[in-house]
C-alpha positions in Angstrom: 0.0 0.0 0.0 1.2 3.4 -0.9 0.0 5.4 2.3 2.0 8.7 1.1 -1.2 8.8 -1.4 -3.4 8.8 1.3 -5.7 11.4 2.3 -7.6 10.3 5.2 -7.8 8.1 8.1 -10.4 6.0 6.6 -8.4 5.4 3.4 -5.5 4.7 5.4 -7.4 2.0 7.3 -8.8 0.4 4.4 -5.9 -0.3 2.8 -4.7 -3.4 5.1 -5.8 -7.0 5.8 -9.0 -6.9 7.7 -7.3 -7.9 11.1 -4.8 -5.6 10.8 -8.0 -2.6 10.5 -9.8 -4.0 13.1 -6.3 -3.0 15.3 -6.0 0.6 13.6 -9.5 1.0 14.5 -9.4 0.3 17.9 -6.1 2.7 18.4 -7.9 5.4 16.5 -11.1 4.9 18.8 -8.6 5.0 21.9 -7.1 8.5 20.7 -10.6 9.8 20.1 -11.7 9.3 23.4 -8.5 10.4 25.3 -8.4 13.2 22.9 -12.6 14.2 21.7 -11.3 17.8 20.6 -8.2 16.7 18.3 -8.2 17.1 14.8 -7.5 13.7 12.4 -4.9 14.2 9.4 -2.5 12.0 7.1 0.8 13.3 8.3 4.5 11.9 6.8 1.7 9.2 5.5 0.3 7.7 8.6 -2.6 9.1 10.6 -2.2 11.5 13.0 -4.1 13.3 15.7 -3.8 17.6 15.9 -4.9 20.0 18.5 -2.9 22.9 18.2 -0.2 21.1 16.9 0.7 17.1 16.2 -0.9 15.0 19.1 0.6 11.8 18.0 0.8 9.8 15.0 -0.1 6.0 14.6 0.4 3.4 11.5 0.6 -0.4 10.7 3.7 -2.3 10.2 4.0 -6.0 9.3 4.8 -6.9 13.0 3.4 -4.3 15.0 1.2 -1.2 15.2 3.3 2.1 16.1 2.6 4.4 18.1 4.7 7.8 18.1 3.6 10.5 20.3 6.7 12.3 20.2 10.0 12.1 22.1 9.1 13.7 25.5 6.8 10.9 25.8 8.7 7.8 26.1 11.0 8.6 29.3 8.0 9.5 31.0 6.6 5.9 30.2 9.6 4.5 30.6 9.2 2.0 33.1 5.7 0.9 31.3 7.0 0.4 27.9 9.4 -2.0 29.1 8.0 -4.6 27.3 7.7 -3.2 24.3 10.3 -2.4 21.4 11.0 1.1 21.6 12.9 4.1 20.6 13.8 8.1 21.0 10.0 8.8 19.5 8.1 6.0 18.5 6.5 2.7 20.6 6.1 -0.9 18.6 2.9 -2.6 20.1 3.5 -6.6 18.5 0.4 -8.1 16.8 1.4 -10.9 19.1 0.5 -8.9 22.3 -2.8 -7.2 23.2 -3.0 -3.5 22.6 -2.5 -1.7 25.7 -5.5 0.6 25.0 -4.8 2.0 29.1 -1.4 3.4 28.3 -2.1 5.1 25.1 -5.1 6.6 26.7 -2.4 8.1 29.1 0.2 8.6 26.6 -2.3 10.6 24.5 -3.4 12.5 28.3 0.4 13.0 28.9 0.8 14.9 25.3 -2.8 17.1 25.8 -1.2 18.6 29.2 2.4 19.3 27.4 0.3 21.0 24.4 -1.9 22.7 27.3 1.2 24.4 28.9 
């Protein structure tokens, strides 16, 4: 799939195997709710939340579903993303592993209040 041609999250979505959407979905549901007044937009071609400025961004992989809500985020989760692969910006959630819809809720919370400041 060519997600830089993308224009929405919908179409973004779409585009993978049907398990694989029924995971984006449930993320993008997860952000909405943490985050009812944000914005949705295809940013660097994966779908991202906005208020103000980026909230957080989110996209499929082959292995994984990442998550990257910016790089002041993950030492303040530190000790919670333990078992996950991540790096400097960005979180990999495995297909193998449920989706930890309680921490992104608070990641998402975590990037409102620094946005909020």
């Amino acid at each position: 799939m060519d997600t830089k041609k993308v224009t929405t999250i919908d179409e973004y979505i779409s585009g993978f195997p049907r398990e694989t959407q029924e995971l984006l979905k449930e993320v993008r549901l997860t952000i909405q709710r943490a985050a009812p007044d944000a914005a949705e937009a295809i940013k660097y071609g994966m779908p991202t939340f906005t208020l103000q400025k980026n909230l957080v961004h989110f996209a499929a992989f082959k292995n994984h579903i990442g998550l990257y809500p910016t790089p002041t985020s993950i030492p303040a989760f530190e000790k919670e993303l333990e078992q996950y692969k991540h790096s400097k910006g960005g979180i990999q959630f495995p297909y193998s592993m449920r989706i930890p819809h309680d921490l992104i809720t608070r990641i998402v919370e975590f990037r409102l209040k620094e946005i909020k400041k």
